[in-house]
C-alpha positions as CSV (number, residue, x, y, z in Angstrom):
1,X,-0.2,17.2,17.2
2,X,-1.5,14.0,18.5
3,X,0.8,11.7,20.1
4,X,2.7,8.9,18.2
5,X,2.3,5.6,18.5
6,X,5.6,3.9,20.0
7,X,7.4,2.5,16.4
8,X,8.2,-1.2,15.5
9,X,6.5,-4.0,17.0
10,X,6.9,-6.3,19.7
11,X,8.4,-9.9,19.8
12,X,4.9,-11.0,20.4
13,X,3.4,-9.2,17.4
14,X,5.6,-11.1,14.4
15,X,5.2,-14.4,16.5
16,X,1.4,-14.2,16.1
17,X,1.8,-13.4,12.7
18,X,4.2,-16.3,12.2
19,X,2.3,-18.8,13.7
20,X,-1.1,-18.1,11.9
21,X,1.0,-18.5,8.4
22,X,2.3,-22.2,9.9
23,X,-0.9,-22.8,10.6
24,X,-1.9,-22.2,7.0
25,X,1.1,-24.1,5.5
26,X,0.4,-27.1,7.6
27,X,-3.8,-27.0,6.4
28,X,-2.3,-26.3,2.9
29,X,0.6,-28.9,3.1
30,X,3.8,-26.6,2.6
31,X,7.0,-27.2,4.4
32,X,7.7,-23.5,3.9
33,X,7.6,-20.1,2.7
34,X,10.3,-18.8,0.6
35,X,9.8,-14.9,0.7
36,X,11.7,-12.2,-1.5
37,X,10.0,-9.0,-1.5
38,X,10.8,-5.7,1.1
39,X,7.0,-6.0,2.4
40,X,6.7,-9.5,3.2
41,X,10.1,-10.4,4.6
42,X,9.2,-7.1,7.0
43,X,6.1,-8.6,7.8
44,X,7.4,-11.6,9.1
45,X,10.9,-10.3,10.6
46,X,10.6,-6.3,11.6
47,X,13.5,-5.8,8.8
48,X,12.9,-2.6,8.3
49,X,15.3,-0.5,5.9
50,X,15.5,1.6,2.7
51,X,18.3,-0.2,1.7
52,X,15.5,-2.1,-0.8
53,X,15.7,0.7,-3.0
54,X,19.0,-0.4,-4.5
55,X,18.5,-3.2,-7.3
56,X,21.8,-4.8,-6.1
57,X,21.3,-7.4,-3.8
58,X,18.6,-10.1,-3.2
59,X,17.4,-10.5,0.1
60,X,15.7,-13.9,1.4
61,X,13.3,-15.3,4.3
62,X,12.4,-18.8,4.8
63,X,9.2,-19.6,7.0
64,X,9.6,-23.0,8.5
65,X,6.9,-25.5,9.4
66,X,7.7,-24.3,13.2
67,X,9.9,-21.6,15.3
68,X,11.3,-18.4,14.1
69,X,11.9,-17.4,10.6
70,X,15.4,-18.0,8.9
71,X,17.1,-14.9,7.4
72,X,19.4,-15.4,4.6
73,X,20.5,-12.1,3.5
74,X,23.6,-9.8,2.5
75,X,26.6,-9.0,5.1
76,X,25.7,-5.3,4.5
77,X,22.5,-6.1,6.6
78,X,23.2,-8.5,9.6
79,X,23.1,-5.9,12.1
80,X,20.0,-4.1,11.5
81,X,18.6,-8.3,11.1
82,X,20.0,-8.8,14.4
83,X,18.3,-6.2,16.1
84,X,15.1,-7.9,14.8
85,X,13.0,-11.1,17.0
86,X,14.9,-13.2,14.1
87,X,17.9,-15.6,15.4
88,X,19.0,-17.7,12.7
89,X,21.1,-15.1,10.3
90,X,23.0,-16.9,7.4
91,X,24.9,-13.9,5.4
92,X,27.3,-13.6,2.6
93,X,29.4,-10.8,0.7
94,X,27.5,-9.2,-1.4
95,X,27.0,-8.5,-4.4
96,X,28.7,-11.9,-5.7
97,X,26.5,-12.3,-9.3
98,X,28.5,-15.9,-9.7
99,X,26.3,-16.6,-6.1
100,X,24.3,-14.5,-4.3
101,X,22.7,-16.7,-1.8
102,X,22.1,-19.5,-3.7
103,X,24.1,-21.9,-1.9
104,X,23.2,-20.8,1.2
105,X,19.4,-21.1,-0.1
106,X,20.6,-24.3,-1.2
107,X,22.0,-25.9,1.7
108,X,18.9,-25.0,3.5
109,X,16.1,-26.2,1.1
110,X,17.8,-29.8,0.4
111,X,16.4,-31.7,2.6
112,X,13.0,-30.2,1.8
113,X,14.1,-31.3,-1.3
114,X,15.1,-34.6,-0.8
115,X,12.1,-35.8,0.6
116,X,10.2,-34.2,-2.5
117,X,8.4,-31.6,-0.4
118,X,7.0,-28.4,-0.8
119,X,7.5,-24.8,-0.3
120,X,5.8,-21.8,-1.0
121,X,6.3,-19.0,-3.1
122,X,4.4,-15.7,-3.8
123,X,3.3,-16.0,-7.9
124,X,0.1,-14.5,-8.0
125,X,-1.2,-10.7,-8.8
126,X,0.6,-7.5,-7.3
127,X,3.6,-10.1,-5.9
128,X,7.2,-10.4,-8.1
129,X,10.2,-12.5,-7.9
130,X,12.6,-10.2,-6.4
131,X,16.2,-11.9,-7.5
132,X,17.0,-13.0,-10.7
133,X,15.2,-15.0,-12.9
134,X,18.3,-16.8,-13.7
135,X,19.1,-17.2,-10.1
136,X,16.1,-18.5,-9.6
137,X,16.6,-21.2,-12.4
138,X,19.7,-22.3,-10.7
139,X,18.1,-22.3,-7.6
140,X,15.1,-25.1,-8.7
141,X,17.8,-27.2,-11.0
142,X,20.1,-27.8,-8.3
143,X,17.2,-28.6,-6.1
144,X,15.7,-32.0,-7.9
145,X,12.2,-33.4,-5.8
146,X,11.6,-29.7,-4.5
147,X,8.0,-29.1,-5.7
148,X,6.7,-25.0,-5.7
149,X,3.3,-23.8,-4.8
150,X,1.8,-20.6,-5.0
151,X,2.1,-18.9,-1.3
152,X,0.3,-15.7,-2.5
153,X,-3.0,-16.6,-0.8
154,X,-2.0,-17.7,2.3
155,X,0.1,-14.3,2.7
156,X,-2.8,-12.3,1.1
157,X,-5.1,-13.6,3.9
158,X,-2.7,-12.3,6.6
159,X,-1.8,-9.0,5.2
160,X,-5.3,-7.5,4.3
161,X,-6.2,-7.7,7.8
162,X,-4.0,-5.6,10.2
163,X,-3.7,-6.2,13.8
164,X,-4.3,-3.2,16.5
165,X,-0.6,-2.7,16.6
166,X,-1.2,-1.8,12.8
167,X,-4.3,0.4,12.4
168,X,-2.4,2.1,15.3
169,X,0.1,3.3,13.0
170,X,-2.4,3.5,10.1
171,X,-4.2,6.2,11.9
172,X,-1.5,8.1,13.3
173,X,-0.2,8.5,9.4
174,X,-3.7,9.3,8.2
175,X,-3.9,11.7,10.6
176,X,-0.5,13.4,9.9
177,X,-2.0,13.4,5.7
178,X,-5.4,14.7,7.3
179,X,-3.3,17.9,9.3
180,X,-0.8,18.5,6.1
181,X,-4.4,18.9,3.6
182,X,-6.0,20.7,6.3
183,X,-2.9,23.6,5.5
184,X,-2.8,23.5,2.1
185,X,-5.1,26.9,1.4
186,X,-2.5,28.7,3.6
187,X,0.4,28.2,1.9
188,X,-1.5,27.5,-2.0
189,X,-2.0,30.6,-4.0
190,X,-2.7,31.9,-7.6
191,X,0.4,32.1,-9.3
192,X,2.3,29.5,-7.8
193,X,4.3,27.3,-9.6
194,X,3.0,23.5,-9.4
195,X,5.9,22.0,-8.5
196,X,6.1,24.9,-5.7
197,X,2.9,23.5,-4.1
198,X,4.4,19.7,-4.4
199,X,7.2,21.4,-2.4
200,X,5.6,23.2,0.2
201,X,3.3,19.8,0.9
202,X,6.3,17.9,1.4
203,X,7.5,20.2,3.9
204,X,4.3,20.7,6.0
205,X,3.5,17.0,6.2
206,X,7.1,16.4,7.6
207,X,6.3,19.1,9.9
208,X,3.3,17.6,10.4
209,X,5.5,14.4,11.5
210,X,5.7,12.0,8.8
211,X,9.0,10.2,7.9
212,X,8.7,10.6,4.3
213,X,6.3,11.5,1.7
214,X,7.5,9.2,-0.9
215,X,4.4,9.3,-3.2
216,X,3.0,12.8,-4.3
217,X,0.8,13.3,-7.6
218,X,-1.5,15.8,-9.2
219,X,-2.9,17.4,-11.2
220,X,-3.9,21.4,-11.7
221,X,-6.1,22.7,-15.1
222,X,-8.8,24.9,-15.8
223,X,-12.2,23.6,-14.8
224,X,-10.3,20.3,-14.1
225,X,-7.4,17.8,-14.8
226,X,-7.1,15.7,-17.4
227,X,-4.8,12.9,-15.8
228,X,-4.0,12.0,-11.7
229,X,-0.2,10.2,-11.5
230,X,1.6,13.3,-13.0
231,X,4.7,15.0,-11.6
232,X,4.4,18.5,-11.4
233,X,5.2,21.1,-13.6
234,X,6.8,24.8,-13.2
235,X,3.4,25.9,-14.7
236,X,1.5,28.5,-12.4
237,X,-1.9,28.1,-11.0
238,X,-4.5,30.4,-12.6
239,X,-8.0,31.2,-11.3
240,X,-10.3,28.7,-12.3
241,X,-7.8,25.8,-12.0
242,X,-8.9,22.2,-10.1
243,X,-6.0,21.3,-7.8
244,X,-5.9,17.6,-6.7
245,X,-3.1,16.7,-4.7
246,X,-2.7,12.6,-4.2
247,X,-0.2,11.6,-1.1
248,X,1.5,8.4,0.0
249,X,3.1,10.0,2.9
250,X,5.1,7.2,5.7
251,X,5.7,6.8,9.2
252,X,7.3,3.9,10.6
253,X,6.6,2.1,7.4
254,X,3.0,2.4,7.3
255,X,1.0,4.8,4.4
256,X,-1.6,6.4,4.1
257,X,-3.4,7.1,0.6
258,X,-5.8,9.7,-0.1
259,X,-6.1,12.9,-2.0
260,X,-8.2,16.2,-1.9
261,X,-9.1,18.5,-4.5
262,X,-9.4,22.5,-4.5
263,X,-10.7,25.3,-6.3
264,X,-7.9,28.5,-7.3
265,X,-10.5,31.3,-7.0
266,X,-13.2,30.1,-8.6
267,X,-14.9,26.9,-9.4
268,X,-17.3,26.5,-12.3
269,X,-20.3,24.8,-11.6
270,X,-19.9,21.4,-13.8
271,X,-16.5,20.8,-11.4
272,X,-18.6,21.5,-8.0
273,X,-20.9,18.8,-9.3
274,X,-18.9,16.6,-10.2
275,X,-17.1,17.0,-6.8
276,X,-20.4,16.1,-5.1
277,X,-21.1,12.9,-6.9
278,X,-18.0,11.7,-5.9
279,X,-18.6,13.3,-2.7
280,X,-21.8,11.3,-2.1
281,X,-20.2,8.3,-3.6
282,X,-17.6,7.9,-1.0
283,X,-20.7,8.1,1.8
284,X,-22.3,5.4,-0.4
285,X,-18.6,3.2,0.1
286,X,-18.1,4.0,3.8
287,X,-21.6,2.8,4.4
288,X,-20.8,-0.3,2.4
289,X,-17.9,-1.6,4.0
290,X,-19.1,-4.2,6.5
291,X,-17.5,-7.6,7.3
292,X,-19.3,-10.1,5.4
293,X,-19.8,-7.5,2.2
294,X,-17.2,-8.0,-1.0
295,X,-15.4,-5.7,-3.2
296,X,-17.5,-5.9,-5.3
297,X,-20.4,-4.8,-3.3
298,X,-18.3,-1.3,-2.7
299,X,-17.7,-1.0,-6.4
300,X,-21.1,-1.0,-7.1
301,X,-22.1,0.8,-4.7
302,X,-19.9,3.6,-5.7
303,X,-20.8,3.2,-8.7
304,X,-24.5,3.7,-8.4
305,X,-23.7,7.1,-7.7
306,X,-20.9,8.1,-10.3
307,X,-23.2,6.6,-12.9
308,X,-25.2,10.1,-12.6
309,X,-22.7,11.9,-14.3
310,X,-19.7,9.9,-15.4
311,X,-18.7,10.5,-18.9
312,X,-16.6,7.7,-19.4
313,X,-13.4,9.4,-19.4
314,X,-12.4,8.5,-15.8
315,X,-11.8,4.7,-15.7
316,X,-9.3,3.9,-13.5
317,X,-9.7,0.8,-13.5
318,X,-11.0,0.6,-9.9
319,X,-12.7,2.6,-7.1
320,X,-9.9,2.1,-4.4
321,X,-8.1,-0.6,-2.8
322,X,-6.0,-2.4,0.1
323,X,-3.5,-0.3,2.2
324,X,-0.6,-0.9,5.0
325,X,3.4,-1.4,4.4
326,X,2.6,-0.7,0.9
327,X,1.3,2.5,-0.8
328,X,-1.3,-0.1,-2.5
329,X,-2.3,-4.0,-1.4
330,X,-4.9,-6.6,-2.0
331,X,-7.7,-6.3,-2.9
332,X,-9.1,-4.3,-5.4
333,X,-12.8,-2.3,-5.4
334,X,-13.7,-3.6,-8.6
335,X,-16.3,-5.9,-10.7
336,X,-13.9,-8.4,-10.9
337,X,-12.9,-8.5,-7.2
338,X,-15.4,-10.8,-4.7
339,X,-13.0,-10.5,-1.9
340,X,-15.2,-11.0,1.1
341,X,-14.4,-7.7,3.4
342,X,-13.4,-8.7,7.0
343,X,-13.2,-7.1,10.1
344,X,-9.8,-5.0,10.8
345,X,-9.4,-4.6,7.0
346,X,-7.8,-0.8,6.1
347,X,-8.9,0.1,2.7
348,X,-9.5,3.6,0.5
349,X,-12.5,4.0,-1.1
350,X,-11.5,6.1,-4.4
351,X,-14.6,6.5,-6.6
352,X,-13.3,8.8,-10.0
353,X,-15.5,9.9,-13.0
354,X,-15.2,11.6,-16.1
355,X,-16.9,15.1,-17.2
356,X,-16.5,17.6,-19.2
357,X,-14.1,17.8,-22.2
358,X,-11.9,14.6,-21.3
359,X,-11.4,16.2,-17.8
360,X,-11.2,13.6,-14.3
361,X,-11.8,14.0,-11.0
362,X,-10.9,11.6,-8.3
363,X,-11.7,11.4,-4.5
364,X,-10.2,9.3,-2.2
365,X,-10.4,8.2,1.9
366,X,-8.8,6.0,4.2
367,X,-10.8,3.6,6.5
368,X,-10.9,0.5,8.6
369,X,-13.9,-1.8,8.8
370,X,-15.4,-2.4,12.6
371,X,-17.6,-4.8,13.2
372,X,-20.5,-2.8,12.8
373,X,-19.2,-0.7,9.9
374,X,-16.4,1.5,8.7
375,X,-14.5,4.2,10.7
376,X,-12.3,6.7,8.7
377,X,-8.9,6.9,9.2
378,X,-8.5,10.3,7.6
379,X,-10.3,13.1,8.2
380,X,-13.2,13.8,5.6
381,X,-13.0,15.7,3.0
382,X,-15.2,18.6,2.8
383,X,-18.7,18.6,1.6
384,X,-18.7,21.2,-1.1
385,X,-15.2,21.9,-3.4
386,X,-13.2,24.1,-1.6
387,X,-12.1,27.7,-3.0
388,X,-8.5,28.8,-2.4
């Protein structure tokens, strides 16, 4: 087992990151960011903590023209904010639906306000407004001459590239995925109940040395599956099934992404093709992905390939995506998407097609884009459909 990266980041790293988004916000004439969501207020602060998964409490971080970030958040979470690079910590009791936050968020934003400036807020794709809308509302009316702008791009174009510090920790997961896959055919048999397999995953990849596997889906059918977000079911593998097991397993925040498919016994021969198309059109996508190219460029190059066989019945809407703090991130591998690719960008390449009666199969890796090209992250996935 490879040796972990040393977790959370120094002082140094959320400074950088800071000062490149003031940098932005002065070019793009905002006197601040206003951020909501688990993802960005970690990117900017080190706040690190599951305590998102509860719906109860808001949670807010306010990027100033210069110096640290401000932290206006809950009592429950001062000291884990403390521990952060983050100095200015304005709390209150929470949860207090009459204010929660507000007139703290108030208090600070008036003399933005009053001077009818402007701060910046995430509105675009993939982003939400994590308080309530209502909240919100009171927020703005008891703000008069505070203008809004939409932040999402300015945030976007720090994200989607990751520093060392990051790909660091993006490889040490995708590793830890890579070593959990690698075990699956010892402890995956005929007759075992789906959900037994999800189960026995979930405890080699934590054996393996991730945190959590927080995101596991499959599928398992004869000759192939018909669908790839499904839980599992008590339903026992049969010769002549396709396995495809899909992970989102964490460590120290950081995901990796990518699934692998298998054979139970046997596998037929329109499944072994249809595993080497998408094979071949994952080479296509990791020779592709060079700074300067676009998402587009990697759709279609993908696509090239699938368009041997595809039968229509496998439109996922794109062929892979972003990845980092989040399971999935900007951009998209897609028509629609001309995000130019840049260097230090992670991304999965997940080319899927359809065959068969209405059956799918998808294929997905993890890599980061070098200046001369891509490097995977995870280890790749063998040539030729695997038999258990």
């Amino acid at each position: 087992m490879s040796k972990a990266p040393v977790r959370g980041f120094p002082e140094a790293e959320f400074a950088a990151r800071t000062q490149k988004a003031q940098t932005l916000m002065a070019q793009q004439g905002l006197d601040g960011l206003l951020l909501l969501t688990e993802p960005d207020v970690r990117y900017f602060s080190g706040f690190h903590t599951l305590f998102w998964q509860s719906p109860t409490r808001p949670w807010f971080l306010f990027v100033p023209p210069a110096g640290k970030p401000v932290a206006i958040i809950p009592e429950i979470g001062a000291d884990l904010m403390r521990r952060t690079w983050i100095g200015d910590i304005r709390t209150w009791s929470a949860p207090a639906p009459e204010d929660d936050g507000i007139s703290l968020l108030t208090e600070l934003l008036s003399p933005i306000a009053g001077r009818g400036g402007t701060v910046g807020i995430m509105k675009g794709h993939e982003t939400a407004l994590r308080m309530p809308l209502g909240d919100f509302e009171r927020l703005i009316g008891g703000l008069p001459g505070l203008n809004i702008a939409d932040a999402t791009l300015l945030v976007r174009s720090l994200r989607m590239v990751k520093s060392a510090a990051e790909i660091e920790k993006l490889s040490h997961i995708c590793g830890i995925g890579s070593r959990t896959f690698a075990q699956v055919p010892q402890f995956a048999h005929e007759g075992q109940p789906f959900e037994d397999l999800f189960r026995a995953f979930r405890r080699e990849a934590l054996t393996q040395g991730a945190d959590d596997v927080p995101y596991l889906v499959g599928g398992a059918e004869q000759g192939g599956y018909s669908d790839v977000i499904s839980p599992p079911t008590g339903r026992p593998l049969q010769a002549g099934d396709i396995v495809m097991l899909d992970t989102g397993s964490t460590w120290d925040g950081y995901f990796c992404d990518f699934d692998r498919n298998f054979a139970i016994g046997r596998a037929d021969d329109l499944s072994r093709r249809a595993y080497d198309v998408l094979w071949r059109a994952t080479e296509a996508g990791i020779a592709a992905a060079r700074p300067g190219a676009t998402c587009r460029d990697l759709f279609q190059a993908m696509q090239s390939v699938i368009a041997e066989m595809d039968g229509q019945g496998g439109d996922v809407g794109r062929l892979g995506h972003g990845l980092g703090m989040q399971l999935t991130e900007w951009p998209s591998h897609a028509a629609f998407d001309g995000t130019v690719i840049e260097e230090n960008m992670v991304l999965t390449l997940e080319p899927s097609l359809g065959y068969g009666d209405g059956k799918i199969m998808v294929h997905e890796e993890n890599i980061v884009v070098r200046a001369d090209g891509a490097d995977l992250l995870t280890t790749r996935a063998a040539p030729e459909l695997p038999v258990i």
